[in-house]
MITITI-528690 format. One line per field, with one value per residue (C-alpha): x negated, y, z negated; residue in three letters. Coordinates in steps of 0.25 Angstrom, whole numbers, plus 2048, in hexadecimal, padded with zeros to 3 digits. Each point is the difference from the previous one (the first is absolute). Example, Ala and Ser with C-alpha at 12.3 -4.5 7.8 and 13.67 -1.06 7.14 Angstrom:
! MITITI-528690
c1 <- c(7CF|7FA) $
c2 <- c(7EE|80E) $
c3 <- c(7E1|802) $
r <- c(ALA|SER) $
This chain:
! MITITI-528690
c1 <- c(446|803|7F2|801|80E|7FB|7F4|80E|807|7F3|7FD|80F|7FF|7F3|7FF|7FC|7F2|7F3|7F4|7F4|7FB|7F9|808|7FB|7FC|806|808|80C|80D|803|80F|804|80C|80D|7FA|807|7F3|804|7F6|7FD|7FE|7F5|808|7F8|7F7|802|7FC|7F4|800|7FA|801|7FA|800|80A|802|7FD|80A|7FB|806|802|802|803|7F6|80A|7FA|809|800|804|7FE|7F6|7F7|7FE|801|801|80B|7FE|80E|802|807|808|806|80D|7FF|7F5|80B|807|7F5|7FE|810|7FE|7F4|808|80A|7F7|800|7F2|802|805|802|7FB|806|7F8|806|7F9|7F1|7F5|806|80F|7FF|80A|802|80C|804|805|80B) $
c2 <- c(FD1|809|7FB|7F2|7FE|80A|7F6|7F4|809|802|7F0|7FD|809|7FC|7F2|7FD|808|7FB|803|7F8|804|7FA|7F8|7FC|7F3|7F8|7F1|7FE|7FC|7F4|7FD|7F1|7FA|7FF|806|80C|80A|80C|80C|80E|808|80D|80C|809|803|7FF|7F2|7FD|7FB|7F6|7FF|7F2|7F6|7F2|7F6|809|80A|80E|801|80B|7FB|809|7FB|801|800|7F7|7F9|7F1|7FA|80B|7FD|80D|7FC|805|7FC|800|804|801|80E|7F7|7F8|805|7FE|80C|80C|7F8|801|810|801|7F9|809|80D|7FC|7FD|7F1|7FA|7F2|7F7|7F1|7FB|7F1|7FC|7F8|7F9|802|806|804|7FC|809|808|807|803|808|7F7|809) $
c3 <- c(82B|80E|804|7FC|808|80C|806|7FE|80A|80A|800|802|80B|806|7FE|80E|800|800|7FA|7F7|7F2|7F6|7F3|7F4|801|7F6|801|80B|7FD|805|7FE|802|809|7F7|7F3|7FD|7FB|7F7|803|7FB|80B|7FD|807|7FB|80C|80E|805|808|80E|807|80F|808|808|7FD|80A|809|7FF|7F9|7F3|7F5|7F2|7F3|7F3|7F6|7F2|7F6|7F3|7FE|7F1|7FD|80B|809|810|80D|809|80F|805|810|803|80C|7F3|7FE|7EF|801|802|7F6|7F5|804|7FE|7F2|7FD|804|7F6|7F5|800|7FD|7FD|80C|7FF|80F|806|80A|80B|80B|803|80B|80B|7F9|7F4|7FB|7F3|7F7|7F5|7F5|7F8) $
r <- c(UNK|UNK|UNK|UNK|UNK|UNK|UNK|UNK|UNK|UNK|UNK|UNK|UNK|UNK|UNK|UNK|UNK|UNK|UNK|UNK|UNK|UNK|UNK|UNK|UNK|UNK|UNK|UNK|UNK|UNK|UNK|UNK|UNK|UNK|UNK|UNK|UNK|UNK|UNK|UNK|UNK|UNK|UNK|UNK|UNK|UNK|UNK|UNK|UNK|UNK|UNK|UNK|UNK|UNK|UNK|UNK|UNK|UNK|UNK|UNK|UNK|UNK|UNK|UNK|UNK|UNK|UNK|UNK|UNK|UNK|UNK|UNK|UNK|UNK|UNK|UNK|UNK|UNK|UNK|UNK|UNK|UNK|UNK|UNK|UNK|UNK|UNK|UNK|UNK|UNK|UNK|UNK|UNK|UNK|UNK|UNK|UNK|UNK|UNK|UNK|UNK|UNK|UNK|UNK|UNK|UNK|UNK|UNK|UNK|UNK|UNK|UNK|UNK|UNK|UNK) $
């Protein structure tokens, strides 16, 4: 368990690094506006980056692995969202399972933690 909660600690602390690595490629998550979408998130392994070009900005996004309805999926998080450091707080406690409320959409997304 010291392993599993130590690379939570090291991505709280550096979530504004940026590299590229490979993912597996398997279906996004796609989360739709006003639909609250109960994940699990995988915190077994630390999560795979992605670092681009969007609208012409470089950006760096974390590929965190999830299940929803018992379809494995990748979610495609911006580290700049602020619900990121939420999710590596929820994983640093032990909380897998999330239920997400989209609100807004493109460049007007935000996501919250439903309780």
């Amino acid at each position: 368990m010291e392993e599993y909660e130590n690379w939570l600690q090291d991505e709280i602390d550096k979530i504004k690094e940026n590299s590229t690595t490979e993912y597996e490629n398997i279906p996004s998550l796609k989360l739709q506006e006003n639909v609250i979408t109960e994940i699990t998130i995988d915190f077994s392994k630390p999560f795979e980056k992605w670092t681009g070009e969007q609208n012409g900005k470089t950006i760096t996004k974390k590929i965190i692995p999830c299940t929803v309805n018992g379809v494995r999926m990748n979610w495609w998080l911006n580290v700049q969202n602020p619900i990121y450091s939420e999710i590596l707080k929820l994983g640093n406690l032990g909380i897998t399972n999330v239920k997400i409320l989209q609100t807004g959409n493109q460049g007007n997304t935000k996501y919250l933690i439903v309780k």
